[in-house]
C-alpha positions as CSV (number, residue, x, y, z in Angstrom):
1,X,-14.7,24.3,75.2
2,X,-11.0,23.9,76.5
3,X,-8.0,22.2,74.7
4,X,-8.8,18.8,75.2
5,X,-12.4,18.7,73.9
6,X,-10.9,20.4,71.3
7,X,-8.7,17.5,70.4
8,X,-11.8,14.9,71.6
9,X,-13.8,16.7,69.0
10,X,-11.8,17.0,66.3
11,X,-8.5,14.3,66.7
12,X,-6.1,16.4,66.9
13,X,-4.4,19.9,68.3
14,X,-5.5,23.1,67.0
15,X,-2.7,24.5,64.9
16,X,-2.9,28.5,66.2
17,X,-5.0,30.4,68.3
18,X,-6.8,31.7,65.6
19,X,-8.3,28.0,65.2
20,X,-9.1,27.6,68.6
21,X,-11.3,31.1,68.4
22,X,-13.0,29.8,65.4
23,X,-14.1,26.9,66.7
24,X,-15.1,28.9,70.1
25,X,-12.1,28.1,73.0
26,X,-14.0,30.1,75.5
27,X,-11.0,31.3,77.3
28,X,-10.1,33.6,74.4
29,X,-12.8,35.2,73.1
30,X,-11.4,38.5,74.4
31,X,-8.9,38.0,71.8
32,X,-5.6,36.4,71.4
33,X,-3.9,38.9,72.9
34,X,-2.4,38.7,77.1
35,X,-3.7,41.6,79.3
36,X,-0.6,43.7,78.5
37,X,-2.0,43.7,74.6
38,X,0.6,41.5,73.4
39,X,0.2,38.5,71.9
40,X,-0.3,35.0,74.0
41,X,2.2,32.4,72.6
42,X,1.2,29.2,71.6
43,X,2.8,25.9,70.8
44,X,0.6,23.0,70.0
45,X,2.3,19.4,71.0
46,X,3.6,17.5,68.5
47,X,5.4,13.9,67.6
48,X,9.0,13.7,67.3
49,X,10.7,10.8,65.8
50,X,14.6,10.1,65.0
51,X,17.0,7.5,65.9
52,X,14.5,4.9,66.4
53,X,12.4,7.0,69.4
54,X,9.1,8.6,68.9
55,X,7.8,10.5,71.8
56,X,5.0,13.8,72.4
57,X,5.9,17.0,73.3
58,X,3.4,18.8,75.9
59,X,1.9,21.8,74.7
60,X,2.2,25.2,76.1
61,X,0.3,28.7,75.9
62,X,2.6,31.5,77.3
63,X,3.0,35.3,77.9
64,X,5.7,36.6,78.9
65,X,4.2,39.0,81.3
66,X,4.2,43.4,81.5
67,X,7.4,43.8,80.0
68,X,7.3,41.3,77.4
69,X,10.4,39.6,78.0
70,X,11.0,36.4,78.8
71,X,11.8,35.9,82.4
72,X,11.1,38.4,85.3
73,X,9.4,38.7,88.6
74,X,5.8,40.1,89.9
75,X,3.9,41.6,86.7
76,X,6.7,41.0,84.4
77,X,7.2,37.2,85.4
78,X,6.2,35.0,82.1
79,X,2.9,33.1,82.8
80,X,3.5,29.8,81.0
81,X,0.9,26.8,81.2
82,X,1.9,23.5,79.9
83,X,-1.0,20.3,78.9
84,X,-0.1,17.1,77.7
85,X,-0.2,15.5,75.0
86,X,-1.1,12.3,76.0
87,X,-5.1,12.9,77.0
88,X,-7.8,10.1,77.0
């Protein structure tokens, strides 16, 4: 299961990592944690309205890579990956 039969299945995002374990995201059933032991970041997409706009944010899943600090280069450059909302 990846992100988008999550949200096929179920309507909408998963709200944590945690919920995307429980309901058996194979891509982290090592854990939640990136391979330096730290925890993968994760922001769900969401709808933002104001001013008479609504639009979707993407989502993104991130580490920020050995050091644990955003930015960097080689094993310390953040690994960031970005979906969109918008998925048929």
């Amino acid at each position: 299961m990846d992100l988008c039969d999550f949200h096929r299945r179920y309507l909408a995002w998963p709200v944590s990592l945690g919920q995307l374990t429980a309901a058996g995201f194979t891509h982290f059933q090592e854990g939640t944690n990136d391979e330096w032991g730290r925890p993968i970041h994760y922001e769900p997409p969401r709808t933002v309205a104001g001013a008479g706009i609504t639009y979707s944010t993407d989502g993104v899943v991130h580490s920020f890579g050995a050091d644990g600090i955003i930015g960097g280069q080689g094993t310390n450059a953040d690994i960031t990956v970005m979906f969109s909302a918008n998925i048929k």
